[in-house]
Backbone bond lengths (Angstrom), bond angles and torsions (degrees), N, CA, C in turn:
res aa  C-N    CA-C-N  psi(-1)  N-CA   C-N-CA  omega(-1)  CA-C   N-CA-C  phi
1 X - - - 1.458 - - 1.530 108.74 -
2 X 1.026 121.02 171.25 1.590 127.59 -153.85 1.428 128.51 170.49
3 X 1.019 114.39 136.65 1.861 111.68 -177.72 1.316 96.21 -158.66
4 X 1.513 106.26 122.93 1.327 148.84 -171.19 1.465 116.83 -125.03
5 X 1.597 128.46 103.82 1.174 122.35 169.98 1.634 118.83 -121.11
6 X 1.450 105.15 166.76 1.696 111.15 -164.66 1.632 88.90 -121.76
7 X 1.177 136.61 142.46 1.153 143.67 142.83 1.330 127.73 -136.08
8 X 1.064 141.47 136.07 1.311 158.89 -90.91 1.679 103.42 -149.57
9 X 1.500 140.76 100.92 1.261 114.67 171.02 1.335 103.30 -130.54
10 X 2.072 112.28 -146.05 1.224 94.95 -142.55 1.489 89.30 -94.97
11 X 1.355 111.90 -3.96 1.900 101.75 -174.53 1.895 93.97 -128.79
12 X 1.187 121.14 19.27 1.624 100.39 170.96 1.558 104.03 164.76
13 X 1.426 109.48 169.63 1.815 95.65 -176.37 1.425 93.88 -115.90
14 X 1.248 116.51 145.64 1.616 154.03 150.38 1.936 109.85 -52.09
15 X 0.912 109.18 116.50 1.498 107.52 -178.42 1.778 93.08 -123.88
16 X 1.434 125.22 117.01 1.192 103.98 164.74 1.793 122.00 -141.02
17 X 0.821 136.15 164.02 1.395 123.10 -173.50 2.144 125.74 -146.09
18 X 0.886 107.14 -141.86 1.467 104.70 164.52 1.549 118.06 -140.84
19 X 0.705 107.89 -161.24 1.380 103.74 -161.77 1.971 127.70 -115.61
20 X 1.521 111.58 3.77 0.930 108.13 -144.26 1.781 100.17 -129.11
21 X 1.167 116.93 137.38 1.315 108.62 172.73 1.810 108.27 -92.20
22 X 1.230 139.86 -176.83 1.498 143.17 131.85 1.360 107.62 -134.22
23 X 1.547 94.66 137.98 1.228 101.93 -174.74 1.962 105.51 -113.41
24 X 1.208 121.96 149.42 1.699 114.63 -178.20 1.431 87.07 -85.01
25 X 1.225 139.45 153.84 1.524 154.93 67.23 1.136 160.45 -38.69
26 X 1.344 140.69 108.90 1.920 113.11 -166.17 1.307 124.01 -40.41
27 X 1.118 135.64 -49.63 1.517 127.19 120.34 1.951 134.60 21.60
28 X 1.257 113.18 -72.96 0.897 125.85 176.73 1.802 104.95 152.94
29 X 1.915 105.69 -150.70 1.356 80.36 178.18 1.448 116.29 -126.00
30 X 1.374 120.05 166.98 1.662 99.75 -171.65 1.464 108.58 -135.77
31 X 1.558 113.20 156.02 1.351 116.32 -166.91 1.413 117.13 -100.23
32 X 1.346 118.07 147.30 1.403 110.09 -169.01 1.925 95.24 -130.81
33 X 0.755 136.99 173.16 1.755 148.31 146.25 1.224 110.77 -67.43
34 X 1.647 121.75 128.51 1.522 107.76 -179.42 1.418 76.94 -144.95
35 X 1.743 100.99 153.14 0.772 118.66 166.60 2.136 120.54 -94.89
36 X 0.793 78.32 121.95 2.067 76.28 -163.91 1.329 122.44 -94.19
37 X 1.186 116.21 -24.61 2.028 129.19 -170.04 1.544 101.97 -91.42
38 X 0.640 146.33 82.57 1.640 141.43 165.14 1.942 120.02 -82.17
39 X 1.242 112.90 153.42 1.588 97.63 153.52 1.527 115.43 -110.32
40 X 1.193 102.49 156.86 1.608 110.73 158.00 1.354 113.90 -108.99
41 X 1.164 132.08 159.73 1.578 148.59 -175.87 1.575 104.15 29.77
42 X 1.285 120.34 -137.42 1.043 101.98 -161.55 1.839 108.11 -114.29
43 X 1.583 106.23 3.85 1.405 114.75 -173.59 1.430 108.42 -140.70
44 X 1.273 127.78 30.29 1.241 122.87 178.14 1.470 112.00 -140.33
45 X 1.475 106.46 141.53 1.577 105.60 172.86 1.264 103.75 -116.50
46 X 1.602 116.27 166.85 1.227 122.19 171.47 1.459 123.21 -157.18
47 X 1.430 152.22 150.37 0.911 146.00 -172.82 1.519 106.92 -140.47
48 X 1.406 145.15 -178.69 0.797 138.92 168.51 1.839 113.04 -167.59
49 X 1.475 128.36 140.33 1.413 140.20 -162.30 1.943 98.48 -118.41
50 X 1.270 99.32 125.98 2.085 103.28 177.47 1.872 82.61 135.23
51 X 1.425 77.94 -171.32 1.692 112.91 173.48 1.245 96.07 -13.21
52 X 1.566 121.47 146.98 1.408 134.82 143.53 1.374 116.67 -79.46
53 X 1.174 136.54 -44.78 1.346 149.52 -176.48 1.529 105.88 -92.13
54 X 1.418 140.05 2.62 1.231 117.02 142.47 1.287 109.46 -117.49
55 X 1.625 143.00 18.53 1.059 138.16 140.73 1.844 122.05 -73.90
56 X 1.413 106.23 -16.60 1.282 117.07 156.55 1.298 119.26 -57.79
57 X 1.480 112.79 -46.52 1.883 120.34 -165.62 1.960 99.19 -90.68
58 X 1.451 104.53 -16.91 1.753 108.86 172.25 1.781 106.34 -60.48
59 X 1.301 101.46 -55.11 1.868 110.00 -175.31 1.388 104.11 -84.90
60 X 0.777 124.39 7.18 1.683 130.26 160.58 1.402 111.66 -62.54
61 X 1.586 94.46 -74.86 1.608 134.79 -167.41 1.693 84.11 -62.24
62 X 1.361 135.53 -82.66 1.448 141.71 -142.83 2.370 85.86 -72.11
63 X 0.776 107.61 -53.52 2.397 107.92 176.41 1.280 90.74 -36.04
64 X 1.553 142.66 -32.17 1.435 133.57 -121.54 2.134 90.23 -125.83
65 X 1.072 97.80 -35.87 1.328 102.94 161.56 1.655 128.92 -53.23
66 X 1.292 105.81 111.45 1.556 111.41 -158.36 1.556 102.26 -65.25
67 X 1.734 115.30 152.40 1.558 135.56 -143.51 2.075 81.96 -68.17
68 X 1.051 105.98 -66.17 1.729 111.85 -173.90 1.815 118.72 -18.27
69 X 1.851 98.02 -40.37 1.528 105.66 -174.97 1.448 93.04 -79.24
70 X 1.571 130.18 -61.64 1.469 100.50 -176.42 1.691 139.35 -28.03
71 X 1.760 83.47 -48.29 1.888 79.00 171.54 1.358 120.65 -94.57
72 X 1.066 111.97 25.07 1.754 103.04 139.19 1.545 124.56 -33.81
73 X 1.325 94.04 143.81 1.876 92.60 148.00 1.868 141.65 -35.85
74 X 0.499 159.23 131.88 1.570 140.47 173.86 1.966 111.40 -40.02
75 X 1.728 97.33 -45.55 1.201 89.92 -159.11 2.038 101.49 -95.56
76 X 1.137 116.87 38.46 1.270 135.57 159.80 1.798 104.00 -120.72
77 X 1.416 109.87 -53.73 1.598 105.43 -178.12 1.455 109.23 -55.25
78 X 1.420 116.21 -44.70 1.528 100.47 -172.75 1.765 137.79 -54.18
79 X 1.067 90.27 -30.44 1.868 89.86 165.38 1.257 128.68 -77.98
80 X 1.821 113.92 -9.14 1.306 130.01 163.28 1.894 118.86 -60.61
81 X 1.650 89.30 -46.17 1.265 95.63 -166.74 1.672 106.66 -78.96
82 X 1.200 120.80 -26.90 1.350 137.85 -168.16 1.267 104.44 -73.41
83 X 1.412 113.99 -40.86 1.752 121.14 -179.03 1.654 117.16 -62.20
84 X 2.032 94.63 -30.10 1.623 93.40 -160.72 1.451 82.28 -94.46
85 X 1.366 138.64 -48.32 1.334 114.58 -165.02 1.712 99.00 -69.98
86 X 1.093 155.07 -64.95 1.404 142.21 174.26 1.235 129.67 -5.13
87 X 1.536 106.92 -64.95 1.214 142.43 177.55 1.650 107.82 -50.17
88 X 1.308 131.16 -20.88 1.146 121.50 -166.01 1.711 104.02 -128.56
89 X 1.557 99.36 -11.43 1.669 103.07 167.18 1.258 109.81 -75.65
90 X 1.996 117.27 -46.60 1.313 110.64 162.89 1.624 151.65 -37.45
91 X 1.977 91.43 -33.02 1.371 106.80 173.21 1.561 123.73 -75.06
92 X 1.817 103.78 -38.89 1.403 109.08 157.50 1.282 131.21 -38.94
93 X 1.527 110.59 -49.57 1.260 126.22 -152.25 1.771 98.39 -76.11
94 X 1.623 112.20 -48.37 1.547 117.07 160.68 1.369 115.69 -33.40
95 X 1.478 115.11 -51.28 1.445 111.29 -164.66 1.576 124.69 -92.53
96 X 1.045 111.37 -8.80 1.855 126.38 -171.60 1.503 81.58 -76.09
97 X 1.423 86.99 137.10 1.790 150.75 165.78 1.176 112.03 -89.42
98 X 1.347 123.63 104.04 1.799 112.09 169.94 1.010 97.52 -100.14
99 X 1.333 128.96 91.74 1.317 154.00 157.01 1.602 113.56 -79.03
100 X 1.137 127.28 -88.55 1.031 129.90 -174.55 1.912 112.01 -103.35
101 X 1.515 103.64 116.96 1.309 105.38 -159.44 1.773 106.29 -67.33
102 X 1.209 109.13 -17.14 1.906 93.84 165.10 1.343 116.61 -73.44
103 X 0.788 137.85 -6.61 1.711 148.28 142.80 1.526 125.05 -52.20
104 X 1.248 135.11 78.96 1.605 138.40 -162.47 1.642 78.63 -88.93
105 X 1.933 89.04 162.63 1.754 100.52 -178.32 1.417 95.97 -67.06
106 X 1.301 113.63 164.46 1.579 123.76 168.42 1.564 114.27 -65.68
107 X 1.148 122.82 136.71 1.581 129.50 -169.11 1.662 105.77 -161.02
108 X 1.071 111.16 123.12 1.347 133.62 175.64 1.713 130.23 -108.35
109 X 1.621 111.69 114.23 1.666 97.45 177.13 1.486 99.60 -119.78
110 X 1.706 105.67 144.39 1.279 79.78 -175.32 1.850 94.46 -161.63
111 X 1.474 119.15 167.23 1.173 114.70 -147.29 1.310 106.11 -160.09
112 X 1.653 106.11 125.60 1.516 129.96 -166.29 1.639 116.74 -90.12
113 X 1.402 125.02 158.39 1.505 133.48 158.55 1.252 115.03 -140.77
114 X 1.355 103.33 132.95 1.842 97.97 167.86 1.340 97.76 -151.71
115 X 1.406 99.90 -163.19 1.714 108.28 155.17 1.808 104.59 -145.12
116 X 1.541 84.52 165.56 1.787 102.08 -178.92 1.066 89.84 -135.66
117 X 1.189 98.09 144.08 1.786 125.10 -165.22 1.763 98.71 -2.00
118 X 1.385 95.79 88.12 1.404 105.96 174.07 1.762 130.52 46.59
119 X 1.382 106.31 16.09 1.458 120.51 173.36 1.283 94.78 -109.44
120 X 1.452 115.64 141.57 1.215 128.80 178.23 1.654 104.69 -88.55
121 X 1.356 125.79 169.40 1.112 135.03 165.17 1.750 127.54 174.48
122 X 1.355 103.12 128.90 1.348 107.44 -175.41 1.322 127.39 -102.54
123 X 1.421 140.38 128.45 1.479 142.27 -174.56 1.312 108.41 -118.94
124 X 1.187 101.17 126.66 1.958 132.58 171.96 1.347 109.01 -77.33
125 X 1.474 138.05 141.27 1.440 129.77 136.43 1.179 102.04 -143.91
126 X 1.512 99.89 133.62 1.527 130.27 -175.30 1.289 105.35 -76.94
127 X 1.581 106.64 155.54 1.904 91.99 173.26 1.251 122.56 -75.25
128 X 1.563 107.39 2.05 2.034 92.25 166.24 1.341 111.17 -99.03
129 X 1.673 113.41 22.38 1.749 88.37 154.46 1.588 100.47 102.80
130 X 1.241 127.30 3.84 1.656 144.47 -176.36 1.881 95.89 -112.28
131 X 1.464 87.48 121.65 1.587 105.27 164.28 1.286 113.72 -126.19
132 X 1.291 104.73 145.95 1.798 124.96 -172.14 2.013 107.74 -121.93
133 X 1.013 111.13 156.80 1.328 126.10 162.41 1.191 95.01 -105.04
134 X 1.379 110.38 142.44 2.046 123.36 168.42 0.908 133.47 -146.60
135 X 1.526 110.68 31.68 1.457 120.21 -136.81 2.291 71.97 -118.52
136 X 1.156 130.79 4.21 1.352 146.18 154.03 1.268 108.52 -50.75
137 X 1.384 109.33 -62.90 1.950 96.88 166.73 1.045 127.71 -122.21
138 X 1.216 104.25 54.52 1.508 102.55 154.81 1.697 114.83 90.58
139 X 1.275 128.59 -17.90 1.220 128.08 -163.81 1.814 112.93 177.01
140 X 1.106 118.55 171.78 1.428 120.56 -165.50 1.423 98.88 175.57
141 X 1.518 117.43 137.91 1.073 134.33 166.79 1.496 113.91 -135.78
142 X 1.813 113.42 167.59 1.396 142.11 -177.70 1.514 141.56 -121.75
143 X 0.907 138.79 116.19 1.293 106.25 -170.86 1.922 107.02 131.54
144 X 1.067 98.07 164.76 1.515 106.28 175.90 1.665 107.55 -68.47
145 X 1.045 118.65 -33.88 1.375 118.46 171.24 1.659 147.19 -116.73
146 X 2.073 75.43 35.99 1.848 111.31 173.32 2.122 88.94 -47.71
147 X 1.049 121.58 -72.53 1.559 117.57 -156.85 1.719 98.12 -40.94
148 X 0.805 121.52 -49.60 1.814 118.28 -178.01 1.710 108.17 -30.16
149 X 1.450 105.41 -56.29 1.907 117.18 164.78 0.985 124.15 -30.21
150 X 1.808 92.56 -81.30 1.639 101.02 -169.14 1.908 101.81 -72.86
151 X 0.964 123.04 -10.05 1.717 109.54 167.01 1.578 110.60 -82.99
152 X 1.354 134.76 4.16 0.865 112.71 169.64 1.588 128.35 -118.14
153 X 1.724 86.31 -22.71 1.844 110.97 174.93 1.151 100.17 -92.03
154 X 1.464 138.11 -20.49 1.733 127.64 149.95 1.278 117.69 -49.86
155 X 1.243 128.48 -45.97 1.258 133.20 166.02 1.534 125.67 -52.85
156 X 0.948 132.01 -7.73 1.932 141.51 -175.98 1.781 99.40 -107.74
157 X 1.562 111.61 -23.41 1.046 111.18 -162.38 1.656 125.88 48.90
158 X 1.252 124.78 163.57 1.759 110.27 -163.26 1.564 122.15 -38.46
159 X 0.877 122.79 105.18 2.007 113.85 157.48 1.112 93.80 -144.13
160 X 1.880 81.90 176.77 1.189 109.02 -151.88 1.574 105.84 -114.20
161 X 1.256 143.66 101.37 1.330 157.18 -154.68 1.330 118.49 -105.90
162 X 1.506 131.05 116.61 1.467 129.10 155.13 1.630 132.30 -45.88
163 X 1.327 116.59 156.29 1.262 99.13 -156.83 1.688 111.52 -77.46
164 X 1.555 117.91 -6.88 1.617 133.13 168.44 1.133 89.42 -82.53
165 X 1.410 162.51 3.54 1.399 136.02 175.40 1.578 96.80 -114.60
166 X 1.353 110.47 -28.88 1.409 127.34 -166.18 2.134 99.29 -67.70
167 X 1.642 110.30 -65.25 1.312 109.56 148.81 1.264 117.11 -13.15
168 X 1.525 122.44 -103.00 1.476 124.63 -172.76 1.171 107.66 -11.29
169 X 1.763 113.51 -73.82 1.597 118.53 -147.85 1.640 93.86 -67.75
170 X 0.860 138.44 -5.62 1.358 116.13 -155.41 1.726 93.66 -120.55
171 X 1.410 107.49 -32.70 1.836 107.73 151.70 1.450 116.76 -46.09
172 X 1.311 110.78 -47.30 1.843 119.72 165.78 1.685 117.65 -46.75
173 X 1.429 93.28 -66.03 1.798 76.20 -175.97 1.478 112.07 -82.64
174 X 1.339 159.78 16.86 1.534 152.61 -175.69 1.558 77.92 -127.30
175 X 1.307 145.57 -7.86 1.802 106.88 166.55 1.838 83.10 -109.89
176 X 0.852 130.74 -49.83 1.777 112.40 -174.30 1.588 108.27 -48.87
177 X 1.534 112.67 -32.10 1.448 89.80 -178.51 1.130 118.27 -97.07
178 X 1.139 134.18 -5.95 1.899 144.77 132.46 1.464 91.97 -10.41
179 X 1.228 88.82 -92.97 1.710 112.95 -157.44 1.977 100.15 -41.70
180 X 1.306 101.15 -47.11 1.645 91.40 -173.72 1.335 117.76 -64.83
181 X 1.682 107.84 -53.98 1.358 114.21 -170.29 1.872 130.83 -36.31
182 X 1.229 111.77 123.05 1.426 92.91 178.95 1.338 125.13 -72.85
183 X 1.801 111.80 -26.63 1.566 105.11 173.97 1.381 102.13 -133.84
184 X 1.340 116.64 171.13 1.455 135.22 150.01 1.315 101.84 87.40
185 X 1.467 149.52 -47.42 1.704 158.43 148.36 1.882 110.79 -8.81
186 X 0.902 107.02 131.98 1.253 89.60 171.76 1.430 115.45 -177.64
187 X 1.693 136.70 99.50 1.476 125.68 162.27 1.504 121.54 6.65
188 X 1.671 132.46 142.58 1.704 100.97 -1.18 1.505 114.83 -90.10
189 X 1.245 116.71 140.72 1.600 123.29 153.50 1.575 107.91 -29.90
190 X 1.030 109.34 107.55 1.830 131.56 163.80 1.356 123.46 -77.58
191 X 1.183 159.54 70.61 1.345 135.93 151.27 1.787 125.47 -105.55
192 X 1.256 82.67 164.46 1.898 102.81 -172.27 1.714 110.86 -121.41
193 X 1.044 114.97 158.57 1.504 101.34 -178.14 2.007 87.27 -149.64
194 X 1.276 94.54 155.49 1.642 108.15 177.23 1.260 115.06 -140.60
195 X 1.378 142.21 75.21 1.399 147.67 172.82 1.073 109.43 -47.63
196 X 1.542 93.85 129.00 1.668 108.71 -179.34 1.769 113.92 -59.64
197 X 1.667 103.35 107.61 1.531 103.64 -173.39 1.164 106.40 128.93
198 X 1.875 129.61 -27.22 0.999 131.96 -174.31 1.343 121.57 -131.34
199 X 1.159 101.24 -156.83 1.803 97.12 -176.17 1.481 104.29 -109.92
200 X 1.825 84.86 168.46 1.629 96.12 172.46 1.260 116.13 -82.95
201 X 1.397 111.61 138.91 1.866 142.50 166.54 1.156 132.44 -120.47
202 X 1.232 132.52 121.07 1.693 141.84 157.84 1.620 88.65 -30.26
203 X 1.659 110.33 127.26 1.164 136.73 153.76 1.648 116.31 -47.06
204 X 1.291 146.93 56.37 1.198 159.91 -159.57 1.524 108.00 -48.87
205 X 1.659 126.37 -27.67 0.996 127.18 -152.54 1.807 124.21 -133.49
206 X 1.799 78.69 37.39 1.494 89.52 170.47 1.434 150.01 -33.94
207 X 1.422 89.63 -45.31 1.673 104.60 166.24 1.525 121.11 -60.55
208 X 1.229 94.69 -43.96 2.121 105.35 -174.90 1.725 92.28 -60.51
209 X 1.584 119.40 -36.77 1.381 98.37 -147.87 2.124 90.69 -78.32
210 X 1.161 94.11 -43.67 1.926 109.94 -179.30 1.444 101.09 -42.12
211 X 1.404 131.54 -25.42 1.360 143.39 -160.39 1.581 86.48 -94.55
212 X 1.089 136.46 -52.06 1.547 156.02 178.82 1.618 103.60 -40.00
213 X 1.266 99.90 -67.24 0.970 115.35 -159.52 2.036 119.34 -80.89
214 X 0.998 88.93 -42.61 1.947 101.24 149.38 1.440 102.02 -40.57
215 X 1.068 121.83 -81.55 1.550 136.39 -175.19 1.347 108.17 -35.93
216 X 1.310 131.11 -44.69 1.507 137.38 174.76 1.393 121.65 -64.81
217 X 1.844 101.42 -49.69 1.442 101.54 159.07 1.311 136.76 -39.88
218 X 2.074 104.21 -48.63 1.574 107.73 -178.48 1.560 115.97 -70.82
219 X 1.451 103.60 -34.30 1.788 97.82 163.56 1.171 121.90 -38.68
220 X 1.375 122.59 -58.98 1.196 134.92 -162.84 1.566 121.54 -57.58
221 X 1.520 81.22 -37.01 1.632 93.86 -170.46 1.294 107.06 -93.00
222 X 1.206 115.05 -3.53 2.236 116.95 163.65 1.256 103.20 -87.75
223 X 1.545 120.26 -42.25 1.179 117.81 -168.34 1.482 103.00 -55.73
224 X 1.513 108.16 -50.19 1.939 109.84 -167.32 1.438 86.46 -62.98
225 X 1.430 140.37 -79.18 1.787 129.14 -179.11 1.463 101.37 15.24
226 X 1.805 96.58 -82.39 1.192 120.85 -127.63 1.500 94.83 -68.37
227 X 1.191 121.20 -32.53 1.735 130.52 -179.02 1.158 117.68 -75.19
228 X 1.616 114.96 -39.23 1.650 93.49 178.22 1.714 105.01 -93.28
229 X 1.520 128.81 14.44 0.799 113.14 174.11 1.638 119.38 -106.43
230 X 1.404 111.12 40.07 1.473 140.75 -179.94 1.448 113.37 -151.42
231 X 1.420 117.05 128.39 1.590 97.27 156.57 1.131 109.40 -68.09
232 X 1.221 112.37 154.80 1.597 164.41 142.30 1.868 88.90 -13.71
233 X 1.007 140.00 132.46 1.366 160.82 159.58 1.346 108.54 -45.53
234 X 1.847 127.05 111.16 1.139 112.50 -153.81 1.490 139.14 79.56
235 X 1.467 106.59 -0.64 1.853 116.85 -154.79 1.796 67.63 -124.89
236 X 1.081 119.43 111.84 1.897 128.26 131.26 1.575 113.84 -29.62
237 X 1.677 111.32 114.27 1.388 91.41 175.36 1.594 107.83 -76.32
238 X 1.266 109.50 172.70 1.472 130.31 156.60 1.374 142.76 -63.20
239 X 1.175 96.29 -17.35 1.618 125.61 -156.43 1.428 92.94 -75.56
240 X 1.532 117.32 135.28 1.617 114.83 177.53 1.325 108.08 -71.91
């Protein structure tokens, strides 16, 4: 299980995720630490939610792709990237054994960021082989716990966010949905960030942002105090 999100701001994109692989066993299932955010070339991130061992043979196939195709355009790169992750769900899909029914076929979803000439843009592919651009609103997620995202970046409705504000929120939903999720979620909190102009980097400064983000919580929660403990402007109180 896994949840992977892309968000989009006004100087770079936020890549952030969780931390945890599961693996099936006859047994049952067991958890490992994975690392999930990677880059490719020199302007793209990517992460990906399914199989461990054919998201291994996905960044194989896409490392192996010569430096020139990365900097393509988006709308030349995308059938590159679509071919190599496809291409290797197809080969899975040939070779799986339903042997042991806690073993599902191998299936991979998984989801890109870059920019072209300074436009940002993000690409989806589902495991049947369908790719999207999403970099339209603002954000895109993966994973068993994509709904955690869009319930919370649906809620702000479109803006436009710096990449320190962009951090926070996205520290918000991969530790709230930790904490909520009943299965598959799991520490450490992952993120990457890529400023528009520069390259991608491991988020170094986890703690400052968790420190951030505490701080937002306690606002929030004086602010609600402070409101329901007044009517509303115009609202008659109740109070005998």
């Amino acid at each position: 299980m896994t949840l992977i999100s892309a968000l989009i701001c006004t100087d770079g994109i936020v890549m952030a995720s969780d931390g945890q692989s599961t693996f099936p066993t006859a047994a049952g299932f067991m958890r490992l630490p994975s690392e999930k955010i990677k880059k490719i070339g020199e302007r793209v991130l990517w992460g990906g939610a399914g199989d461990v061992g054919l998201l291994q043979k996905i960044e194989i196939t896409l490392c192996n792709l010569k430096p020139e195709i990365w900097a393509r355009p988006i709308g030349r790169l995308r059938p590159d990237i679509r071919a190599g992750a496809l291409g290797e769900q197809k080969a899975s899909a040939t070779t799986f054994l339903p042997v042991v029914k806690e073993f599902p076929q191998p299936t991979a979803h998984v989801l890109f960021a870059g920019y072209d000439k300074g436009t940002p843009w993000i690409l989806e592919i589902d495991p049947n082989g369908s790719d999207t651009q999403l970099e339209g609103y603002g954000f895109a997620a993966v994973g068993s716990g994509a709904h955690f995202v869009y319930g919370v970046l649906s809620g702000f409705g479109k803006h436009t966010w710096t990449l320190e504000t962009g951090k926070i929120l996205s520290y918000k939903i991969i530790h709230e949905a930790i904490n909520v999720a009943a299965f598959g979620l799991g520490p450490p909190l992952q993120m990457w960030e890529l400023p528009k102009g520069g390259a991608p980097t491991p988020v170094a400064n986890i703690a400052g942002i968790r420190d951030a983000y505490e701080s937002w919580v306690e606002i929030q929660l004086a602010e609600l105090s402070q409101l329901t403990a007044q009517p509303a402007p115009g609202i008659p109180s109740t109070s005998p």
